[in-house]
mmCIF entry with sequence, helices, sheets and N, C-alpha, C, O atoms, coordinates in Angstrom:
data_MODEL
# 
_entry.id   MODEL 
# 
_entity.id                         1 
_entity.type                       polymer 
_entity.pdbx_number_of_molecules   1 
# 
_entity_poly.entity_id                      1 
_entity_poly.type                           'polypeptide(L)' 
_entity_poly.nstd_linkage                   no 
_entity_poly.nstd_monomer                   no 
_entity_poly.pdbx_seq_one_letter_code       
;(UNK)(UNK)(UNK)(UNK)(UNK)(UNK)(UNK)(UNK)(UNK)(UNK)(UNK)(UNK)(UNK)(UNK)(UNK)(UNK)
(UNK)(UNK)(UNK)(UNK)(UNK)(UNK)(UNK)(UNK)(UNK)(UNK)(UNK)(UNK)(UNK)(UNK)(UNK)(UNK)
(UNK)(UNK)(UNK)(UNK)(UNK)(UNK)(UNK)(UNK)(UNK)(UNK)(UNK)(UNK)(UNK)(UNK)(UNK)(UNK)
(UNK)(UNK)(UNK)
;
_entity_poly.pdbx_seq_one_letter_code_can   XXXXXXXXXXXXXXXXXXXXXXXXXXXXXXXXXXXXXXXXXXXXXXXXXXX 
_entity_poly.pdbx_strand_id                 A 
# 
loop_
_entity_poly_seq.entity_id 
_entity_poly_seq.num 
_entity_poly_seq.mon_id 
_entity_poly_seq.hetero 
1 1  UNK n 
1 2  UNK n 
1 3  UNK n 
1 4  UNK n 
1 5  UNK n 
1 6  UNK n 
1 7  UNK n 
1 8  UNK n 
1 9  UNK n 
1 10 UNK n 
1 11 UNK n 
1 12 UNK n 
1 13 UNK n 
1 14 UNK n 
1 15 UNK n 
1 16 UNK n 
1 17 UNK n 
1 18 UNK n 
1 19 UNK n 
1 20 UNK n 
1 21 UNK n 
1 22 UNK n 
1 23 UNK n 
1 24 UNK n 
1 25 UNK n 
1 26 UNK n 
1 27 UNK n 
1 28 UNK n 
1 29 UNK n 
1 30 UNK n 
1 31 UNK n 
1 32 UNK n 
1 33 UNK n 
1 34 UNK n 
1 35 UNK n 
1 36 UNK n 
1 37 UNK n 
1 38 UNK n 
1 39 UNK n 
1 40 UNK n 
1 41 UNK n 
1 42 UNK n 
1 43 UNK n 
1 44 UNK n 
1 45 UNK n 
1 46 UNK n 
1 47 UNK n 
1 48 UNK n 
1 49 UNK n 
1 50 UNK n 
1 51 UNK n 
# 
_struct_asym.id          A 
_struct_asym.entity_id   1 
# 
_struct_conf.conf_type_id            HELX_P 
_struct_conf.id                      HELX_P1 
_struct_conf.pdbx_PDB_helix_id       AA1 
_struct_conf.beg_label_comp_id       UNK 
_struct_conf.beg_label_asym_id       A 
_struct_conf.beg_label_seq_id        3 
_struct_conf.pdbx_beg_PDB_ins_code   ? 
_struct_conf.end_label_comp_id       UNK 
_struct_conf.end_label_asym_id       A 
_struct_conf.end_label_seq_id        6 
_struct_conf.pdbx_end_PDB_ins_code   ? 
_struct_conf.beg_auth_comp_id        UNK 
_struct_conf.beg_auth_asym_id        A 
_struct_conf.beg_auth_seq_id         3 
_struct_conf.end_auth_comp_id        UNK 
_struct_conf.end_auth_asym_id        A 
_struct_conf.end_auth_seq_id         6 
_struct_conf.pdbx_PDB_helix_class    1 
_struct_conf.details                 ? 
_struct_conf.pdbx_PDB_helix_length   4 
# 
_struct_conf_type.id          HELX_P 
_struct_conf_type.criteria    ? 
_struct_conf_type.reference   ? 
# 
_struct_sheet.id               AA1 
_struct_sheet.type             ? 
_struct_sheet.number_strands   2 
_struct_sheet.details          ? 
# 
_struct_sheet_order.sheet_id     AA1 
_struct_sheet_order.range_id_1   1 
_struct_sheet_order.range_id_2   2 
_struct_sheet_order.offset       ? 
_struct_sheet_order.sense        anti-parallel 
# 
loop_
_struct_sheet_range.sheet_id 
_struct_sheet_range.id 
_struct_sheet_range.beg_label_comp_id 
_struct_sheet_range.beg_label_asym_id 
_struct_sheet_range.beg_label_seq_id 
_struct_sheet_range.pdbx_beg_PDB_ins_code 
_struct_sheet_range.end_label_comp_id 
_struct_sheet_range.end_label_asym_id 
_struct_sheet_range.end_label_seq_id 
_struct_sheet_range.pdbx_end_PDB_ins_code 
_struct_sheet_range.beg_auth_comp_id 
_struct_sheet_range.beg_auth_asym_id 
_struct_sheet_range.beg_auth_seq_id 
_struct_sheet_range.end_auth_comp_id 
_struct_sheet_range.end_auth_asym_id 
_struct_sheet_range.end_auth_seq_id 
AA1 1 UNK A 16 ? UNK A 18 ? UNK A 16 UNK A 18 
AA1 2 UNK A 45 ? UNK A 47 ? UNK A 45 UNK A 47 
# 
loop_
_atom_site.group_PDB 
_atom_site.id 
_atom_site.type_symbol 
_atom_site.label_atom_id 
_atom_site.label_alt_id 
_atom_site.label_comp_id 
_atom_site.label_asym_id 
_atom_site.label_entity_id 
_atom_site.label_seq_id 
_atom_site.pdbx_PDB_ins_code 
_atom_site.Cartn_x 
_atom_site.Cartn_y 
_atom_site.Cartn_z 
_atom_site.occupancy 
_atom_site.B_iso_or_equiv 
_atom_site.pdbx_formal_charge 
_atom_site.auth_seq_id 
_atom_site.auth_comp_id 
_atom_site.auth_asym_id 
_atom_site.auth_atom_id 
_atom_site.pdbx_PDB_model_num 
ATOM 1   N N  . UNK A 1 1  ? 0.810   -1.190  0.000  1.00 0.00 ? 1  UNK A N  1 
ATOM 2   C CA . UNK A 1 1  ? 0.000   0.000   0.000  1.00 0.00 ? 1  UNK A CA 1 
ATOM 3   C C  . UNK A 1 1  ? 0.859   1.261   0.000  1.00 0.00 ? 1  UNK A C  1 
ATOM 4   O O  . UNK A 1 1  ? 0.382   2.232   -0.588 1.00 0.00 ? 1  UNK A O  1 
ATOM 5   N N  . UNK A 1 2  ? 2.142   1.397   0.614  1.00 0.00 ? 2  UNK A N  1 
ATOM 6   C CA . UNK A 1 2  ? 3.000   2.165   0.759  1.00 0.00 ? 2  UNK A CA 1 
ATOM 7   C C  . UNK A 1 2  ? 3.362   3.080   -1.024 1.00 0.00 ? 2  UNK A C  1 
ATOM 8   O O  . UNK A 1 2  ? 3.337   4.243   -1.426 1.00 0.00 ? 2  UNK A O  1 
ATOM 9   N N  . UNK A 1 3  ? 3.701   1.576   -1.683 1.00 0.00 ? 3  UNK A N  1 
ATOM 10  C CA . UNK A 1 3  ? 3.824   2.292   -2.688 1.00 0.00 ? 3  UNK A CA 1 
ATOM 11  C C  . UNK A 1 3  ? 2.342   3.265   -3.518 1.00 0.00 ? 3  UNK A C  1 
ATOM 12  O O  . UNK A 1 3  ? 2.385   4.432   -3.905 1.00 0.00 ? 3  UNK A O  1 
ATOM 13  N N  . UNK A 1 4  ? 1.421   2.524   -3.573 1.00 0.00 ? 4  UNK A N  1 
ATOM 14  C CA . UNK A 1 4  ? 0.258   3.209   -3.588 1.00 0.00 ? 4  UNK A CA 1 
ATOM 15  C C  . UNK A 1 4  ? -0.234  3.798   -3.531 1.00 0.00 ? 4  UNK A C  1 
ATOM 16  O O  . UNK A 1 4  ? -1.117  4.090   -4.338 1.00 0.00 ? 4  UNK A O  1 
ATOM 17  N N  . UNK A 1 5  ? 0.275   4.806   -1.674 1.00 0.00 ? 5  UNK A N  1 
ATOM 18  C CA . UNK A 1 5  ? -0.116  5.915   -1.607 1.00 0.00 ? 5  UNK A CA 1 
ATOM 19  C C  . UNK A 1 5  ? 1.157   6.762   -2.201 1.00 0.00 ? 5  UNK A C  1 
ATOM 20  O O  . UNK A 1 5  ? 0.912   7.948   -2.420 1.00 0.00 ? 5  UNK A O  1 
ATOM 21  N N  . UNK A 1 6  ? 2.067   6.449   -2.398 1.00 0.00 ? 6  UNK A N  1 
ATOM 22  C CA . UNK A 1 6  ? 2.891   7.693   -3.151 1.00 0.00 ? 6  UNK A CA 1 
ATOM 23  C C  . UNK A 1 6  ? 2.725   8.220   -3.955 1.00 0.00 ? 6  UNK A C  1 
ATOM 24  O O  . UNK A 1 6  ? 3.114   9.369   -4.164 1.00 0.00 ? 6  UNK A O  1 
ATOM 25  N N  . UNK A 1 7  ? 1.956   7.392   -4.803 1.00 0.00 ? 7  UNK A N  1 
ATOM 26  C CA . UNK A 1 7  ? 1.800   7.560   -6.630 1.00 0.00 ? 7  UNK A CA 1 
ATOM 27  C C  . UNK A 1 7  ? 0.340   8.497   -6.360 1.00 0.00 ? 7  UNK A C  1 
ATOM 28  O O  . UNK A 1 7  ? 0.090   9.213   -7.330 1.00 0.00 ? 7  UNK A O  1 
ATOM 29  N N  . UNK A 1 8  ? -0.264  8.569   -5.667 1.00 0.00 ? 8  UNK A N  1 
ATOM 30  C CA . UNK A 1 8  ? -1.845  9.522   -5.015 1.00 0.00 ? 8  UNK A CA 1 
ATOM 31  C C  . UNK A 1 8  ? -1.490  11.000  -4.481 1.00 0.00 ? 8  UNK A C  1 
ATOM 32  O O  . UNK A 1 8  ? -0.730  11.211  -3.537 1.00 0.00 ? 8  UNK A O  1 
ATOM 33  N N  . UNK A 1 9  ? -2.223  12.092  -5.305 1.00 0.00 ? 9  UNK A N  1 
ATOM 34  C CA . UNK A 1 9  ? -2.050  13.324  -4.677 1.00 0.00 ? 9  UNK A CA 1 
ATOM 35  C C  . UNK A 1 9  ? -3.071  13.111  -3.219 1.00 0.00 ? 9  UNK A C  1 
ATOM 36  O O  . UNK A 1 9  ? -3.795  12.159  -2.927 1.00 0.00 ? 9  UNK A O  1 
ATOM 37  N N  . UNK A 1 10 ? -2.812  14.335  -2.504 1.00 0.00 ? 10 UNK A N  1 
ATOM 38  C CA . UNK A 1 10 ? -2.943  14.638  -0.906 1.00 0.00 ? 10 UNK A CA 1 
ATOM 39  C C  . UNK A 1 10 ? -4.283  14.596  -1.516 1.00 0.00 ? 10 UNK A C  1 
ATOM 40  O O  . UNK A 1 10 ? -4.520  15.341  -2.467 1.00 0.00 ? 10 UNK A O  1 
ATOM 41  N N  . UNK A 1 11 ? -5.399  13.603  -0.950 1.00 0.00 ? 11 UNK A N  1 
ATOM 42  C CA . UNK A 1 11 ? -7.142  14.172  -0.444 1.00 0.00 ? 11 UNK A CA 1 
ATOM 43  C C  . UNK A 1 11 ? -7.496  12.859  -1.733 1.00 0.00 ? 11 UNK A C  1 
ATOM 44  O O  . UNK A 1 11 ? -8.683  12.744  -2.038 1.00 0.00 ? 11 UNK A O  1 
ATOM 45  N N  . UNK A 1 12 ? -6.814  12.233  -2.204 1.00 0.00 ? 12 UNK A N  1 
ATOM 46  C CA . UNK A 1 12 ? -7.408  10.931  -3.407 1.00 0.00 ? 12 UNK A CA 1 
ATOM 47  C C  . UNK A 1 12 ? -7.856  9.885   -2.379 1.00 0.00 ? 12 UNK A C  1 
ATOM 48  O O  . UNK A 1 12 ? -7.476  9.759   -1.215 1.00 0.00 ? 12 UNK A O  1 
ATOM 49  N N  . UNK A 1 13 ? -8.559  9.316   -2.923 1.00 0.00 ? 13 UNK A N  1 
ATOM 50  C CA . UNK A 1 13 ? -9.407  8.188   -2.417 1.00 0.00 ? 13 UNK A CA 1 
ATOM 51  C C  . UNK A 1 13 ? -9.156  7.291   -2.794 1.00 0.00 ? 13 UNK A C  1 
ATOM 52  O O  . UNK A 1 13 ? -8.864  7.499   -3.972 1.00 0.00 ? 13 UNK A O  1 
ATOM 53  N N  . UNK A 1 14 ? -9.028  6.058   -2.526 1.00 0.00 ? 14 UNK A N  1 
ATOM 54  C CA . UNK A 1 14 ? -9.215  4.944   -3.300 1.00 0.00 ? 14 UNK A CA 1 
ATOM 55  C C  . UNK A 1 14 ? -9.905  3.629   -2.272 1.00 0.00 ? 14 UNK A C  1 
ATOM 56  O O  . UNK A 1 14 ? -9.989  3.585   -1.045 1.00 0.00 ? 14 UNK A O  1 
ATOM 57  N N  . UNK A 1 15 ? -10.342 2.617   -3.318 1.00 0.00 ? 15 UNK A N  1 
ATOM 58  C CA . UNK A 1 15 ? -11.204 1.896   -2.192 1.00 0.00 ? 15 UNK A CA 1 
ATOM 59  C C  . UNK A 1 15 ? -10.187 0.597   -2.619 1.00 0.00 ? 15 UNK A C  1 
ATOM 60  O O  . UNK A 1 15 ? -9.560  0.563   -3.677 1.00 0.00 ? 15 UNK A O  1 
ATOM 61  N N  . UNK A 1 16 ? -10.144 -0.806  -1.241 1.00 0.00 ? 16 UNK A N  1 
ATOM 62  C CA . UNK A 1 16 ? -9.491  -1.753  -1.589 1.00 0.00 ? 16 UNK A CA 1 
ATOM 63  C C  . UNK A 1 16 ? -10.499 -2.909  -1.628 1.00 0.00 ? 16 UNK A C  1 
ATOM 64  O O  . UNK A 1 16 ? -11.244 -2.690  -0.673 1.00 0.00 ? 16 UNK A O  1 
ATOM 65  N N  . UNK A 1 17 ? -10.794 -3.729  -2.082 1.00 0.00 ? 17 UNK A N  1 
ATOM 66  C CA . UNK A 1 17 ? -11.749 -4.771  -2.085 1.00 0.00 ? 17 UNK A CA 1 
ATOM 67  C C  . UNK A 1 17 ? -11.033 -6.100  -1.523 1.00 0.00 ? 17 UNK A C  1 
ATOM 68  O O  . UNK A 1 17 ? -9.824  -6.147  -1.297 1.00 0.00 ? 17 UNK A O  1 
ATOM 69  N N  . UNK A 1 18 ? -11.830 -7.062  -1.343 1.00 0.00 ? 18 UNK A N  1 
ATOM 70  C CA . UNK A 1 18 ? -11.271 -8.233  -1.124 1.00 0.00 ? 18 UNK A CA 1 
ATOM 71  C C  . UNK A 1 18 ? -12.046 -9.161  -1.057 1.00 0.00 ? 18 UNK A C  1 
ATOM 72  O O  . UNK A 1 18 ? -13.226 -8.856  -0.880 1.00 0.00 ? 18 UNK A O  1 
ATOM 73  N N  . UNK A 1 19 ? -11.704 -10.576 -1.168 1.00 0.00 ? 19 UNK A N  1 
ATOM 74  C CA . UNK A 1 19 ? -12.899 -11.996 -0.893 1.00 0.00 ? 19 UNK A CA 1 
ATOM 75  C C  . UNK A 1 19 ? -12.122 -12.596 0.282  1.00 0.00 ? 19 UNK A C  1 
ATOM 76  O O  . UNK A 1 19 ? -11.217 -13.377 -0.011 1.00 0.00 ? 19 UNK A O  1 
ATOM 77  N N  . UNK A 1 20 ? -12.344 -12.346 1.507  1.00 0.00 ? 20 UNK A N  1 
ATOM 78  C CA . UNK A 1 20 ? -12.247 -13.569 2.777  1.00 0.00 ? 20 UNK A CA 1 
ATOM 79  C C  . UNK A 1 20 ? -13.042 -14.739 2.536  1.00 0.00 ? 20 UNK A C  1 
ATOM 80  O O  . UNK A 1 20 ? -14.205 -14.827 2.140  1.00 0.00 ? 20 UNK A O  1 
ATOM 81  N N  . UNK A 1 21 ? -11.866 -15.980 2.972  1.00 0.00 ? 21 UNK A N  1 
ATOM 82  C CA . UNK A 1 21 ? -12.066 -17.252 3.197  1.00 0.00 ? 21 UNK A CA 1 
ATOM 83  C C  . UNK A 1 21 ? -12.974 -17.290 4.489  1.00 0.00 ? 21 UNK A C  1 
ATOM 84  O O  . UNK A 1 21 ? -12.596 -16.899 5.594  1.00 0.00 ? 21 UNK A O  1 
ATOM 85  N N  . UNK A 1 22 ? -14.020 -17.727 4.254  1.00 0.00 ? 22 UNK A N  1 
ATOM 86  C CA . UNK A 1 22 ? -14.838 -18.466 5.405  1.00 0.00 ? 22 UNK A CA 1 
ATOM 87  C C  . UNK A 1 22 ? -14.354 -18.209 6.254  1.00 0.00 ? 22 UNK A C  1 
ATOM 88  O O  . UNK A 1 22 ? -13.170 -18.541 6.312  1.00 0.00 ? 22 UNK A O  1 
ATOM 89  N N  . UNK A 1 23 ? -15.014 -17.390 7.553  1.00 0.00 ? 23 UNK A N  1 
ATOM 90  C CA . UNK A 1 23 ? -14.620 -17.612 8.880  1.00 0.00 ? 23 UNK A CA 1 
ATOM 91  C C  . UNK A 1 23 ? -13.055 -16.532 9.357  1.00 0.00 ? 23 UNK A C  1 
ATOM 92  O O  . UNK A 1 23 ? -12.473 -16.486 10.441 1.00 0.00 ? 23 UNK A O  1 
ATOM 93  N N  . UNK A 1 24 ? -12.871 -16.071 8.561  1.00 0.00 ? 24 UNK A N  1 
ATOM 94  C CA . UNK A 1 24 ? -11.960 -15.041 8.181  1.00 0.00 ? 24 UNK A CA 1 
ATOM 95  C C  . UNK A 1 24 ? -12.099 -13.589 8.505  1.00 0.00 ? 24 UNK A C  1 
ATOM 96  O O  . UNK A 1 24 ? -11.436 -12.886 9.267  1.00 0.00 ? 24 UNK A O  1 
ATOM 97  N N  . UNK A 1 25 ? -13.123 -13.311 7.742  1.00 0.00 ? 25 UNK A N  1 
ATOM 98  C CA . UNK A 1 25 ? -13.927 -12.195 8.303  1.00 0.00 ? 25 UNK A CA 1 
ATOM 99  C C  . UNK A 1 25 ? -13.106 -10.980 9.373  1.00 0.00 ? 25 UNK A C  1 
ATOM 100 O O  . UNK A 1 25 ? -12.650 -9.891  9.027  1.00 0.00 ? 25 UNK A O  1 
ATOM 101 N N  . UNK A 1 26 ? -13.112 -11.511 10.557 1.00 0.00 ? 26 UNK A N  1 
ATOM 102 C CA . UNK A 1 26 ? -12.787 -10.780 11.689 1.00 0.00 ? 26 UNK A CA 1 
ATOM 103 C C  . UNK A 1 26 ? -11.210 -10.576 11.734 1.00 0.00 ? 26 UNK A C  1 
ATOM 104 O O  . UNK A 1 26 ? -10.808 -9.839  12.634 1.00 0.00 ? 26 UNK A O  1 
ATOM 105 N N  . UNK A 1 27 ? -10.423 -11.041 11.022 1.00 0.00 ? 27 UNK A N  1 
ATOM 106 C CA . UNK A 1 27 ? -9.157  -10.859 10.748 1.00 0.00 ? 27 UNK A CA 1 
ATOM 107 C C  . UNK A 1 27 ? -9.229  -9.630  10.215 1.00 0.00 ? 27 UNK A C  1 
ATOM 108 O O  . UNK A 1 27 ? -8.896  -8.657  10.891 1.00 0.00 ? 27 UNK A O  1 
ATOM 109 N N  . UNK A 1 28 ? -9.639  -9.508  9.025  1.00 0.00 ? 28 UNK A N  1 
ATOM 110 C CA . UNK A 1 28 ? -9.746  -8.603  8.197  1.00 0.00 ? 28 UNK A CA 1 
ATOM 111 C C  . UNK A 1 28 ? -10.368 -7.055  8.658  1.00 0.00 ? 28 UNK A C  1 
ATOM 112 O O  . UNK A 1 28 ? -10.123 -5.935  8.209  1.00 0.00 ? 28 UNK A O  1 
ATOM 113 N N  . UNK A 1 29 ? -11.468 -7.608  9.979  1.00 0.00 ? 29 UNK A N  1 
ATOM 114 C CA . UNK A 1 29 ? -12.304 -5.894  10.403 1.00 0.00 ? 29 UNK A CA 1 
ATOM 115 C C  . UNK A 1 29 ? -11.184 -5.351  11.393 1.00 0.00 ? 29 UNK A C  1 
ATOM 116 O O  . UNK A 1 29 ? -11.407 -4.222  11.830 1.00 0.00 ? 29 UNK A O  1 
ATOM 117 N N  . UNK A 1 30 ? -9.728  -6.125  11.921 1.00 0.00 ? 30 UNK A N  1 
ATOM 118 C CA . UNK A 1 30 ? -8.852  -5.357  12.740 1.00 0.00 ? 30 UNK A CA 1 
ATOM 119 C C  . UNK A 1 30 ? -8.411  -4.365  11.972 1.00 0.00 ? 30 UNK A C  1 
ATOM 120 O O  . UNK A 1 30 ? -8.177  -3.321  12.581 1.00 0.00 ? 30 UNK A O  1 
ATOM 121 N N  . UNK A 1 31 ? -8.170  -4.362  10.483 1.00 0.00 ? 31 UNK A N  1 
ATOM 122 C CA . UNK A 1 31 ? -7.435  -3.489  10.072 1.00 0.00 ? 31 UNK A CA 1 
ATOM 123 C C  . UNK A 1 31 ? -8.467  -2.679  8.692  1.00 0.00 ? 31 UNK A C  1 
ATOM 124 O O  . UNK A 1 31 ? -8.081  -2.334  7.574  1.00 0.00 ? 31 UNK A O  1 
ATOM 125 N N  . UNK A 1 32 ? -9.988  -2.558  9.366  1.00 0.00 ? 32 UNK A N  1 
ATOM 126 C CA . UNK A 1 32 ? -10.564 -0.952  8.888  1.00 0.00 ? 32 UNK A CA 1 
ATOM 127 C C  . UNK A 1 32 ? -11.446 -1.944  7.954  1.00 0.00 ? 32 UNK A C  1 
ATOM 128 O O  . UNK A 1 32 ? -12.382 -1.204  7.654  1.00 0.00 ? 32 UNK A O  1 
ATOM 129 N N  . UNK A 1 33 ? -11.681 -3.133  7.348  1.00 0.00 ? 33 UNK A N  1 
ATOM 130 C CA . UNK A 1 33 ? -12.106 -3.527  6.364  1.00 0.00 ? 33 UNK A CA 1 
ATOM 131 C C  . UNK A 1 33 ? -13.755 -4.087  6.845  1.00 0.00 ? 33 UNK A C  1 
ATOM 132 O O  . UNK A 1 33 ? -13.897 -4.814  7.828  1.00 0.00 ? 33 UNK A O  1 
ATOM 133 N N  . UNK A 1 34 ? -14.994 -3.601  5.946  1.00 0.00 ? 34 UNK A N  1 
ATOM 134 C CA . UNK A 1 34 ? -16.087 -3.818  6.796  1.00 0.00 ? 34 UNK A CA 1 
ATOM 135 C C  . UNK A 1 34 ? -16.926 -5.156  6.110  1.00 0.00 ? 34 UNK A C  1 
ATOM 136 O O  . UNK A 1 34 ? -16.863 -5.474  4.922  1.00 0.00 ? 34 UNK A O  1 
ATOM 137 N N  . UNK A 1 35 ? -17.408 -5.575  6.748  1.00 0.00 ? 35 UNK A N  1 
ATOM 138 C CA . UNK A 1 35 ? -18.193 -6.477  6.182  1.00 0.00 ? 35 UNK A CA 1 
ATOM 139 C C  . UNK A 1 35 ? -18.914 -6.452  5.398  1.00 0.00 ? 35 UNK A C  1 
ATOM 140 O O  . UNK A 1 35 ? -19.243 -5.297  5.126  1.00 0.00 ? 35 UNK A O  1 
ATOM 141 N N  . UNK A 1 36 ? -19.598 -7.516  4.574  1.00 0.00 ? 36 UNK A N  1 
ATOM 142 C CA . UNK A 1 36 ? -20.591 -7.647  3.447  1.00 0.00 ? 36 UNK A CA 1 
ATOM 143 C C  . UNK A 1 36 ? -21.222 -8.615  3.234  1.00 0.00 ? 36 UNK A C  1 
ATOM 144 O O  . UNK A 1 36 ? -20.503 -9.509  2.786  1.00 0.00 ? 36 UNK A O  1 
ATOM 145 N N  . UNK A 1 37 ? -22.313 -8.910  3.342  1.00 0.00 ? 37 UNK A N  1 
ATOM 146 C CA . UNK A 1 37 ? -23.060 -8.129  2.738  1.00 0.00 ? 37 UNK A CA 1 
ATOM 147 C C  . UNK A 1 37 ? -23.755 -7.521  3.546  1.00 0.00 ? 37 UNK A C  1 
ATOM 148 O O  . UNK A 1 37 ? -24.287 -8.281  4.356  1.00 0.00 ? 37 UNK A O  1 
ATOM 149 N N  . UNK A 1 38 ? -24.176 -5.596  3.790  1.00 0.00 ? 38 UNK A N  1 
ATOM 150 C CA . UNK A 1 38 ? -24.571 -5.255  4.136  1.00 0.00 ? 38 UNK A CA 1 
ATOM 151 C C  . UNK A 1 38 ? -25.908 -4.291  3.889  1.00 0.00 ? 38 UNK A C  1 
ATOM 152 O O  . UNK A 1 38 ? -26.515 -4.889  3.001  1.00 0.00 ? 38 UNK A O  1 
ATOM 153 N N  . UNK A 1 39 ? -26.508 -3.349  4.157  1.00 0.00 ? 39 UNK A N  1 
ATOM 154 C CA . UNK A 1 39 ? -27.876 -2.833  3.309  1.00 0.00 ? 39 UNK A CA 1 
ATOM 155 C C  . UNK A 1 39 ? -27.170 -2.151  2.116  1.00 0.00 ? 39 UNK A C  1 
ATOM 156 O O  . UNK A 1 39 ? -27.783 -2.262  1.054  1.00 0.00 ? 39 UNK A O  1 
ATOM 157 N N  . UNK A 1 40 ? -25.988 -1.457  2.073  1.00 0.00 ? 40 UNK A N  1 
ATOM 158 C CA . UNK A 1 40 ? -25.352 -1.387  1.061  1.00 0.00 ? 40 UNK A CA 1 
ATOM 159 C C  . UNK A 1 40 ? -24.673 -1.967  -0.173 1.00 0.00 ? 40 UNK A C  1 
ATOM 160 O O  . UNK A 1 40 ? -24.712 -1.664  -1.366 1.00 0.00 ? 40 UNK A O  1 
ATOM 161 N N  . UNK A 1 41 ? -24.159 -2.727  0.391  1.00 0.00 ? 41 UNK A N  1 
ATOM 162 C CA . UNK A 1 41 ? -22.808 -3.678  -0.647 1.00 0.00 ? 41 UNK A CA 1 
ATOM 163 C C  . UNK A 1 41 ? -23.500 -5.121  -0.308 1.00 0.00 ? 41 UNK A C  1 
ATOM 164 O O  . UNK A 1 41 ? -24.335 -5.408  0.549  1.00 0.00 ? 41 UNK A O  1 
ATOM 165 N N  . UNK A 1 42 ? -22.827 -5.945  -1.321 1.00 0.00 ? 42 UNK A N  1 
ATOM 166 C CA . UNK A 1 42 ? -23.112 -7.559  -1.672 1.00 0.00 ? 42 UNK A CA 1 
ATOM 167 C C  . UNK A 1 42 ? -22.190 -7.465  -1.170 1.00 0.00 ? 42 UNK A C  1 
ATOM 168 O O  . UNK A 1 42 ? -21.500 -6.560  -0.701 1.00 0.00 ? 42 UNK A O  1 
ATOM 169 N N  . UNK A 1 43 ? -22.141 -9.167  -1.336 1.00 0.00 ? 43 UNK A N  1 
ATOM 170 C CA . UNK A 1 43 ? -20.763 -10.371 -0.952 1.00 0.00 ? 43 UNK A CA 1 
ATOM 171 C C  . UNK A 1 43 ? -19.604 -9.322  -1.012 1.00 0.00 ? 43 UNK A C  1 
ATOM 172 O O  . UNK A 1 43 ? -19.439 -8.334  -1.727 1.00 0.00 ? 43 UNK A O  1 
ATOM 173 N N  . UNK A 1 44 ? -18.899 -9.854  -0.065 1.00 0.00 ? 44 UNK A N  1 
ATOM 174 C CA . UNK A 1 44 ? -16.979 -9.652  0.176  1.00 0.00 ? 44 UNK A CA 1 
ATOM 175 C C  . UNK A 1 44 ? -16.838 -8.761  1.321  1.00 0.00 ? 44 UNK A C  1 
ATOM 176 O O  . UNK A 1 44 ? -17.657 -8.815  2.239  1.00 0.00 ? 44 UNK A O  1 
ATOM 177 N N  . UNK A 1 45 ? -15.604 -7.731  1.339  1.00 0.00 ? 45 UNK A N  1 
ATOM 178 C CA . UNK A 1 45 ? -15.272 -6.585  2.310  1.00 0.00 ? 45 UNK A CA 1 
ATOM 179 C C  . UNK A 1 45 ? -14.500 -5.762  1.657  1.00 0.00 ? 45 UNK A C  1 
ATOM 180 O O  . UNK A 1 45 ? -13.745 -6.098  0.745  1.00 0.00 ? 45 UNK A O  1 
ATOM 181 N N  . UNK A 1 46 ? -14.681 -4.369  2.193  1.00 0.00 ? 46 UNK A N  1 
ATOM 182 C CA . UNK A 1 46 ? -13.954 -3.243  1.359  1.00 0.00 ? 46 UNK A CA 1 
ATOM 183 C C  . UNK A 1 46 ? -13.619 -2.423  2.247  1.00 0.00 ? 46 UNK A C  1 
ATOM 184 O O  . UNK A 1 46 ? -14.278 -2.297  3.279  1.00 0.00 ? 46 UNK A O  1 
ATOM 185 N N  . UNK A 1 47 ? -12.085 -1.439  1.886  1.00 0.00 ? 47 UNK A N  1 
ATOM 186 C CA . UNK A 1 47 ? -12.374 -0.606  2.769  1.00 0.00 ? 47 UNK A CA 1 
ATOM 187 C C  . UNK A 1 47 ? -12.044 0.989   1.562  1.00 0.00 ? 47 UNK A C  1 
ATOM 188 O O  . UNK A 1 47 ? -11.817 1.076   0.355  1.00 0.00 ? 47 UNK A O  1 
ATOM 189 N N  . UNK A 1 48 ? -12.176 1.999   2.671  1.00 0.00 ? 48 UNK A N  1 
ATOM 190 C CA . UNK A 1 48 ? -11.773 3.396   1.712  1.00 0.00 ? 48 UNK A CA 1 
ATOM 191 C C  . UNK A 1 48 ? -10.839 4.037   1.742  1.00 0.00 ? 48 UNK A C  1 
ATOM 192 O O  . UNK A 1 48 ? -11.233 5.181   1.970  1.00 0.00 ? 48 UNK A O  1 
ATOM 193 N N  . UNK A 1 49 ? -9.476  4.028   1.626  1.00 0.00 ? 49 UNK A N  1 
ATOM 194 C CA . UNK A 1 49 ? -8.479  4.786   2.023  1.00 0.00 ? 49 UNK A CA 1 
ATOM 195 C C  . UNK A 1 49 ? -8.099  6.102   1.438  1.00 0.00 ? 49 UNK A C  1 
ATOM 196 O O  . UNK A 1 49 ? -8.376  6.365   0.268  1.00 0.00 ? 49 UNK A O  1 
ATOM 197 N N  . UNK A 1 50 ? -7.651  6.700   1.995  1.00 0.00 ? 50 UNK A N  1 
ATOM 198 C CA . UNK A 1 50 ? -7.120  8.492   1.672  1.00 0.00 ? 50 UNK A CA 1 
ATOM 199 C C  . UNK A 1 50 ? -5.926  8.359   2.180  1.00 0.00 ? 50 UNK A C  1 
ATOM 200 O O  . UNK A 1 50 ? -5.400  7.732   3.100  1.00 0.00 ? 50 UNK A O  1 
ATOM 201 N N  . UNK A 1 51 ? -5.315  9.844   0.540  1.00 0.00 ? 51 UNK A N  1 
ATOM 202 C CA . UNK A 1 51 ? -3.559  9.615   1.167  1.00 0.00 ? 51 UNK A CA 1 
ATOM 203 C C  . UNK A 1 51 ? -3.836  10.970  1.346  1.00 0.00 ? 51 UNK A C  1 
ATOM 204 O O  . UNK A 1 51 ? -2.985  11.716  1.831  1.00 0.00 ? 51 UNK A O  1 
# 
């Protein structure tokens, strides 16, 4: 991600997606990533980052 945010001017957004393995889940919400499916989003977890 490091490199990622370098290549991003100050106030860009970007979102990261992902598919957790079964039961996984809660690994993933330590570090900002929210669950799915929720009244919003289908299947998987995403999160939104700003550099």
């Amino acid at each position: 991600m490091d490199y990622l945010h370098s290549q991003l001017k100050p106030g860009y957004k970007f979102m990261v997606c992902l598919m957790a393995a079964k039961g996984k889940e809660e690994f993933y919400k330590k570090f900002g990533f929210i669950d799915r499916p929720n009244e919003n989003f289908g299947c998987g977890m995403h999160q939104w980052l700003e550099t």
